[in-house]
C-alpha positions in Angstrom: 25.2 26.3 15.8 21.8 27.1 17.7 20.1 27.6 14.4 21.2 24.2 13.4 20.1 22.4 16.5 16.6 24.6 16.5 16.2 22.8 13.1 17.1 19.5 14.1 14.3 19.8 16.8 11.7 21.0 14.4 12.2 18.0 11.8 12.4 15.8 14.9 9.1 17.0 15.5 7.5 17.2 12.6 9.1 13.4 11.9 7.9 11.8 15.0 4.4 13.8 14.5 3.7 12.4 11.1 1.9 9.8 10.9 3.2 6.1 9.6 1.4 4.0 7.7 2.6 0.3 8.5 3.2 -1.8 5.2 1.5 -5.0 5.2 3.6 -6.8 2.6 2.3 -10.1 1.4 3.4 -12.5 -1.5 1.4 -12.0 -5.0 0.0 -15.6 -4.2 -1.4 -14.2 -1.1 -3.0 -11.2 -2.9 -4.0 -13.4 -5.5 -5.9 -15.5 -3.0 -7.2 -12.2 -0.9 -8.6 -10.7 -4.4 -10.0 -14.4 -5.1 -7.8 -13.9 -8.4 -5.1 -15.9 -10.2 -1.6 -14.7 -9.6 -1.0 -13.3 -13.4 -4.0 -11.1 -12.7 -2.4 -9.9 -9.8 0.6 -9.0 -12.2 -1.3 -7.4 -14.1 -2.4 -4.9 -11.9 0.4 -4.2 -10.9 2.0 -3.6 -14.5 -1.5 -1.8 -15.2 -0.2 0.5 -11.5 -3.4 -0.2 -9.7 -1.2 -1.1 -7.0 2.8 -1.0 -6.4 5.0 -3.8 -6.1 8.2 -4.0 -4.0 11.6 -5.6 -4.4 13.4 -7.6 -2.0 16.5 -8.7 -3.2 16.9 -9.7 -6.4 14.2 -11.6 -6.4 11.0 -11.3 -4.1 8.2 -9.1 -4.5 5.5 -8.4 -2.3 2.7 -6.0 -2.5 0.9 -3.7 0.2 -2.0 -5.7 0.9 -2.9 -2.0 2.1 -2.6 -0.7 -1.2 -4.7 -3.7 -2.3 -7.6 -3.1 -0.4 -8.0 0.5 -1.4 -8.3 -1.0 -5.2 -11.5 -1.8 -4.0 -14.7 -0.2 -4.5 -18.4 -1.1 -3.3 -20.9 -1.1 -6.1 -24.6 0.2 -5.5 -27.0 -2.4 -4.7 -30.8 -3.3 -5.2 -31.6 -2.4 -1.5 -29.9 0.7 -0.9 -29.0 2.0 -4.7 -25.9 3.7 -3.6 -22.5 2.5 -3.0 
């Protein structure tokens, strides 16, 4: 019984320790518009797996708008010549 409860507190710990990233879940309309993009082109990327799309219901799907921005890379410029 005391191993059991010694477990429970480590994976409390190790729970409440790591970290949670907060999904920011937006319509593809709204991505569409963030990426300045048309909605079938945000459906693409998604069928493509540049970013994950998520179910709710039977229906609705959002995407991480997280996930969206870190589809995005600077490219190198005339002034500085890296990204």
């Amino acid at each position: 019984m005391r191993i059991h409860l010694a477990l429970a507190a480590a994976l409390l710990t190790l729970h409440t320790l790591a970290p949670n990233p907060r999904r920011d879940l937006v319509t593809l309309d709204a991505a569409a518009d963030y990426l300045g993009v048309d909605k079938r082109t945000v459906r693409t990327y998604i069928a493509q797996g540049r970013f994950n799309a998520y179910r709710i219901g039977n229906r609705l799907l959002r995407v991480d708008l997280n996930e969206v921005e870190a589809t995005l890379h600077p490219i190198p410029n005339a002034k500085t010549g890296v990204a």
